[in-house]
C-alpha positions as CSV (number, residue, x, y, z in Angstrom):
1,X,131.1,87.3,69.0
2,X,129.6,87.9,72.5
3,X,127.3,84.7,73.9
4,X,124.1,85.9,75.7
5,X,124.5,83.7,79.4
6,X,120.7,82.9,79.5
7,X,121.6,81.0,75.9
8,X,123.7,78.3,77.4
9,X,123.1,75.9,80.5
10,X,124.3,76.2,83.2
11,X,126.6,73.7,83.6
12,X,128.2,74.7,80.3
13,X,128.2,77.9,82.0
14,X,130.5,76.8,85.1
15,X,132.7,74.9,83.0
16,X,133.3,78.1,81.5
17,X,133.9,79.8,84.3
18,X,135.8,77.4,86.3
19,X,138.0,76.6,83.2
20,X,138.8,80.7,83.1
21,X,139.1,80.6,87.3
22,X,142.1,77.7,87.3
23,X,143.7,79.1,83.9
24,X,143.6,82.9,85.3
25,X,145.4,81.8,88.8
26,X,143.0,85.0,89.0
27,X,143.6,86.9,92.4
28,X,141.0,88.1,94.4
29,X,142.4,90.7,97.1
30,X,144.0,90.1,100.3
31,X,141.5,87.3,101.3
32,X,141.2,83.8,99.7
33,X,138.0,83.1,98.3
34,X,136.2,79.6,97.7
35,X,135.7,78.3,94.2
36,X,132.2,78.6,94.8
37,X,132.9,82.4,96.1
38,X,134.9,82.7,93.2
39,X,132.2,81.4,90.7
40,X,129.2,83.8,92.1
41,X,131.7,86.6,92.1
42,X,132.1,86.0,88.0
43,X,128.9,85.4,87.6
44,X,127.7,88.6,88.9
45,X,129.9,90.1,86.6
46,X,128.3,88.5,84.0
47,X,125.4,89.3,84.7
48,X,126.5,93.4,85.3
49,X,128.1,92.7,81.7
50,X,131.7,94.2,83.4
51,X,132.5,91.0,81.9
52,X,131.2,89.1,78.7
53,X,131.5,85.7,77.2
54,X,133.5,85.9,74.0
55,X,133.2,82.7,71.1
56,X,136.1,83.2,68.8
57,X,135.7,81.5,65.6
58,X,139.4,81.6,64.9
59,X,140.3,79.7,67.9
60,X,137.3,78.1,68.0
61,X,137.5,79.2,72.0
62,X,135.1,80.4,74.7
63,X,136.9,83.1,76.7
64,X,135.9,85.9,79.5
65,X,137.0,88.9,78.9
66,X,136.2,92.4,80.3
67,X,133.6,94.2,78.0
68,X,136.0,97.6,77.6
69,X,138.8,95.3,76.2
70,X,136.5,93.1,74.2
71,X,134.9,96.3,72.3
72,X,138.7,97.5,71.9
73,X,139.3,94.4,69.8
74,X,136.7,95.1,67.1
């Protein structure tokens, strides 16, 4: 099930996020970026939906996953 971003605060909403940034070890070019750097760039693609929140009630998780991938899994 994909969770609509305005329906959560926002610090559950960087919690999220920086829980997915130090699990990923995600990778962001040739440059290092700043957590914070790192955060808006997420966000943004939250907010562009390139990306979604995902609740799985199997897991009981919160993950971030790309929308194309996440519409391949239904």
């Amino acid at each position: 099930m994909i969770i609509d971003i305005n329906q959560i605060s926002s610090e559950a909403l960087n919690a999220i996020i920086e829980d997915y940034i130090f699990r990923e070890g995600t990778d962001y070019g040739e440059f290092e970026c700043s957590l914070d750097e790192k955060k808006q760039q997420i966000k943004a693609q939250l907010a562009s939906k390139q990306i979604v929140l995902v609740y799985s009630e199997l897991h009981e998780t919160v993950n971030i996953l790309p929308f194309e991938q996440f519409n391949q899994a239904d």
